[in-house]
C-alpha positions in Angstrom: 9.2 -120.3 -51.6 9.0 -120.5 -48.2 7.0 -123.1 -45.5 4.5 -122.0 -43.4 4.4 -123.7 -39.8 0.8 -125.5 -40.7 3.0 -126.9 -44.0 1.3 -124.2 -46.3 3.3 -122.9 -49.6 4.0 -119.1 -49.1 2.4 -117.3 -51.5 3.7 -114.2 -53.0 2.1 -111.0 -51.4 -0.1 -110.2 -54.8 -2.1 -113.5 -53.7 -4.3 -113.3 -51.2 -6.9 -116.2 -52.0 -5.5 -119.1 -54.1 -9.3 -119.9 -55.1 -9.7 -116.8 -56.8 -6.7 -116.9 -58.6 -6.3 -117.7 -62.5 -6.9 -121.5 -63.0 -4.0 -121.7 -65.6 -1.4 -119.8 -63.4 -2.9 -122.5 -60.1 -1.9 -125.2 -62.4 1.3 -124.0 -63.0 2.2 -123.4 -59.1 1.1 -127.0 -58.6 3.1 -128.2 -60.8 5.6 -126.8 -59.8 4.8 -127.5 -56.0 4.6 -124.0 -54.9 0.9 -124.2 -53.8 -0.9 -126.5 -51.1 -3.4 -128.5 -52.7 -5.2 -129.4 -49.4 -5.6 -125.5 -48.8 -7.6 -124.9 -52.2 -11.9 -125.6 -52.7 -13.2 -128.8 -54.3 -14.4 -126.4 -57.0 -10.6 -125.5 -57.4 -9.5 -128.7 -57.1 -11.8 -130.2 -59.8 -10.8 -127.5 -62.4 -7.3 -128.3 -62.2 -7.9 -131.5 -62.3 -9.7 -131.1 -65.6 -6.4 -128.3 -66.4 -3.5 -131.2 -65.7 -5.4 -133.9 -67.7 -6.0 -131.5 -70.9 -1.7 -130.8 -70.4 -1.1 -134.6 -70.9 -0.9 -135.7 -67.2 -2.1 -139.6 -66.3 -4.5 -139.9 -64.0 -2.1 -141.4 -61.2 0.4 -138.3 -62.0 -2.3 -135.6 -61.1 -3.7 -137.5 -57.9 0.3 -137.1 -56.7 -0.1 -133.2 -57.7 -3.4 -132.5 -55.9 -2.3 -134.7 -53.7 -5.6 -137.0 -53.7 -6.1 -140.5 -54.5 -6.5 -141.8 -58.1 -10.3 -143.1 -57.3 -10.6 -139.5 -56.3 -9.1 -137.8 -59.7 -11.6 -140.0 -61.8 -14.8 -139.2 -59.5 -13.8 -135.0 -60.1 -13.9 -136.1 -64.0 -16.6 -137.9 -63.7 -18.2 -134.4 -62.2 -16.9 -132.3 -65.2 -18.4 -134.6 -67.9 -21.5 -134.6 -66.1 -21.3 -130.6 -65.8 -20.7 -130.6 -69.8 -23.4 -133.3 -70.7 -25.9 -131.9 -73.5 -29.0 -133.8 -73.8 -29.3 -134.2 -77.5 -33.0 -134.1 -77.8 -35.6 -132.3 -80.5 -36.1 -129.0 -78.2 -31.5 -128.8 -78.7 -31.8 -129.4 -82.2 -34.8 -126.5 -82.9 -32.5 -124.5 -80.9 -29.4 -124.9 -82.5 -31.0 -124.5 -85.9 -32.6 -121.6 -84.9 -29.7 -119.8 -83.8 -27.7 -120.6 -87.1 -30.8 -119.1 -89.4 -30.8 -116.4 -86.9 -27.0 -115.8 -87.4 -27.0 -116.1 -90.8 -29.9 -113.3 -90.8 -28.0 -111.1 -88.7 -24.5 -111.3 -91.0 -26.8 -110.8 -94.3 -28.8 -107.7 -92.7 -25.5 -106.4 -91.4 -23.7 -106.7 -95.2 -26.4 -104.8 -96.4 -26.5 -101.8 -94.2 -22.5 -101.5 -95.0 -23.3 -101.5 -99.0 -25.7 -98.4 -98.2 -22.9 -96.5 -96.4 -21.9 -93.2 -98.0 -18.4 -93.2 -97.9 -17.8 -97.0 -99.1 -16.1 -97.1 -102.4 -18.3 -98.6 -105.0 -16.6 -102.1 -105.3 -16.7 -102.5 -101.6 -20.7 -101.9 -101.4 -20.9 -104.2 -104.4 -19.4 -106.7 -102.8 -21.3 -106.8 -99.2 -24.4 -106.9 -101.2 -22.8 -109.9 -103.8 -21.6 -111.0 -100.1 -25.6 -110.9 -98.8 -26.4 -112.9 -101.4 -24.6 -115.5 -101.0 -25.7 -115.7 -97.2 -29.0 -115.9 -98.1 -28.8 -118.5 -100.9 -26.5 -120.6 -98.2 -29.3 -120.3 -95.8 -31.7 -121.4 -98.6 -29.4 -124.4 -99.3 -29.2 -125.2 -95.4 -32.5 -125.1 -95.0 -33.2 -127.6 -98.2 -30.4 -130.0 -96.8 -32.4 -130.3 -93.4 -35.6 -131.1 -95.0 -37.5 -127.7 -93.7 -38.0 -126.4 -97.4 -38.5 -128.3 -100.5 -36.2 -128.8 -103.3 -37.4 -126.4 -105.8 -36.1 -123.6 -103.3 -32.5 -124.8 -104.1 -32.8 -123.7 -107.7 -33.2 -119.8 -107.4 -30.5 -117.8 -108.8 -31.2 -115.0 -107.1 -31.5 -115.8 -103.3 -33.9 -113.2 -102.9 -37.0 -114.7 -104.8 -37.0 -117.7 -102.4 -37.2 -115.5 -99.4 -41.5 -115.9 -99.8 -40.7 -119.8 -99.9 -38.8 -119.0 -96.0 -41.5 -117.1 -94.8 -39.1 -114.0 -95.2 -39.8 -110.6 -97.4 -36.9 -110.1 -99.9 -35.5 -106.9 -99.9 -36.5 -105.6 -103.1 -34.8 -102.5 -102.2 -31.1 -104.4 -102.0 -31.5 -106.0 -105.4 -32.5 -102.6 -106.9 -29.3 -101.0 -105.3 -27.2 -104.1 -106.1 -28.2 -103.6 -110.3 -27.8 -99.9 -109.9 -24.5 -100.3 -108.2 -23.4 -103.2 -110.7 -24.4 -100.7 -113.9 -22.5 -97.4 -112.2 -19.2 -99.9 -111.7 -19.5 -100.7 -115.7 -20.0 -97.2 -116.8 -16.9 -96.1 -114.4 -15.2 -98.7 -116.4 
C-alpha cells in the first residue's frame, strides 16, 4: 500500500472510515501494518487491543502494533474488564434463574404445540410431548436442587402433577393427548 504525505496507510477505495470498519478485518491490517493506528478512535483502539491479546499477542507485542506504550495496552484492558464486570449480587441471581425457568417454559409450551400439528407423523408428536415432559420434570429437578421447592416435588413421575407444587397449571389436556397418542401408536403396531 501506498504512503500518504501525513504518513497515513492508503486504504483501499471500499474504506472510507477505518472506525467503522469490521474489528476483525482492523486487526488483520494492523498486523499486517497496512493501517495507521494513530488515525483510528480510542474506542477502536481499545477493541483491538482486546482482538490482538485474544490472538495470543504479549502485551509489549500489541503496544508496538497500536503503536502505544505498554502502560497504555494494560490501562485499555483494564477498561474492557471493567466494561464486562457483572456484579454478582441476589437481584443477578433472581434474574438469571428466572430467565432459565422462563426458557425452559418457553421450549416445553413450544414442544407441545408441535405434538398438536396436523400433519406430524404420530411418532414425532409422541415424542415432543415425551420431549415436554422431560422439560418440565428437569425444571422440577432444577428447582428442587436450588432449594425453591421441596423434595417431595422430585419424586413425581409424571412431571405434570407437580406443576400445582410450582405454582403452574398442568396441562391436563397434553397428558390426555400424550395417552391417546401412545394407545393409537400400539394399535398401529
Amino acid at each position: 500500500m501506498e504512503q500518504k504525505p501525513n504518513g497515513d496507510s492508503a486504504l483501499p477505495a471500499e474504506i472510507n472510515d477505518v472506525n467503522q470498519m469490521s474489528l476483525l478485518d482492523l486487526v488483520d491490517l494492523l498486523e499486517k501494518g497496512e493501517v495507521n493506528p494513530d488515525v483510528l478512535s480510542k474506542d477502536t483502539q481499545v477493541g483491538c487491543v482486546s482482538v490482538l491479546l485474544e490472538r495470543g499477542f504479549s502485551y509489549l507485542e500489541i503496544a508496538k502494533i497500536i503503536h502505544k506504550n505498554e502502560r497504555t495496552v494494560y490501562r485499555y484492558l483494564k477498561e474492557v474488564r471493567q466494561e464486562n464486570w457483572v456484579m454478582s449480587g441476589p437481584d443477578f441471581q433472581h434474574a438469571t434463574i428466572q430467565d432459565a425457568i422462563k426458557c425452559l417454559d418457553r421450549q416445553s409450551a413450544r414442544l407441545l404445540k408441535f405434538s398438536h400439528a396436523p400433519l406430524m407423523p404420530l411418532s414425532e408428536r409422541v415424542r415432543s410431548i415425551f420431549a415436554a415432559c422431560q422439560i418440565k420434570k428437569y425444571k422440577i429437578d432444577f428447582l428442587t436442587k436450588l432449594g425453591y421447592l421441596s423434595e417431595d416435588c422430585a419424586g413425581y413421575s409424571n412431571p405434570f402433577e407437580a406443576g400445582d407444587v410450582i405454582h403452574t397449571p398442568p396441562p391436563s389436556a397434553a397428558v390426555d393427548t400424550f395417552d391417546l397418542l401412545k394407545a393409537e401408536l400400539q394399535n398401529k403396531k
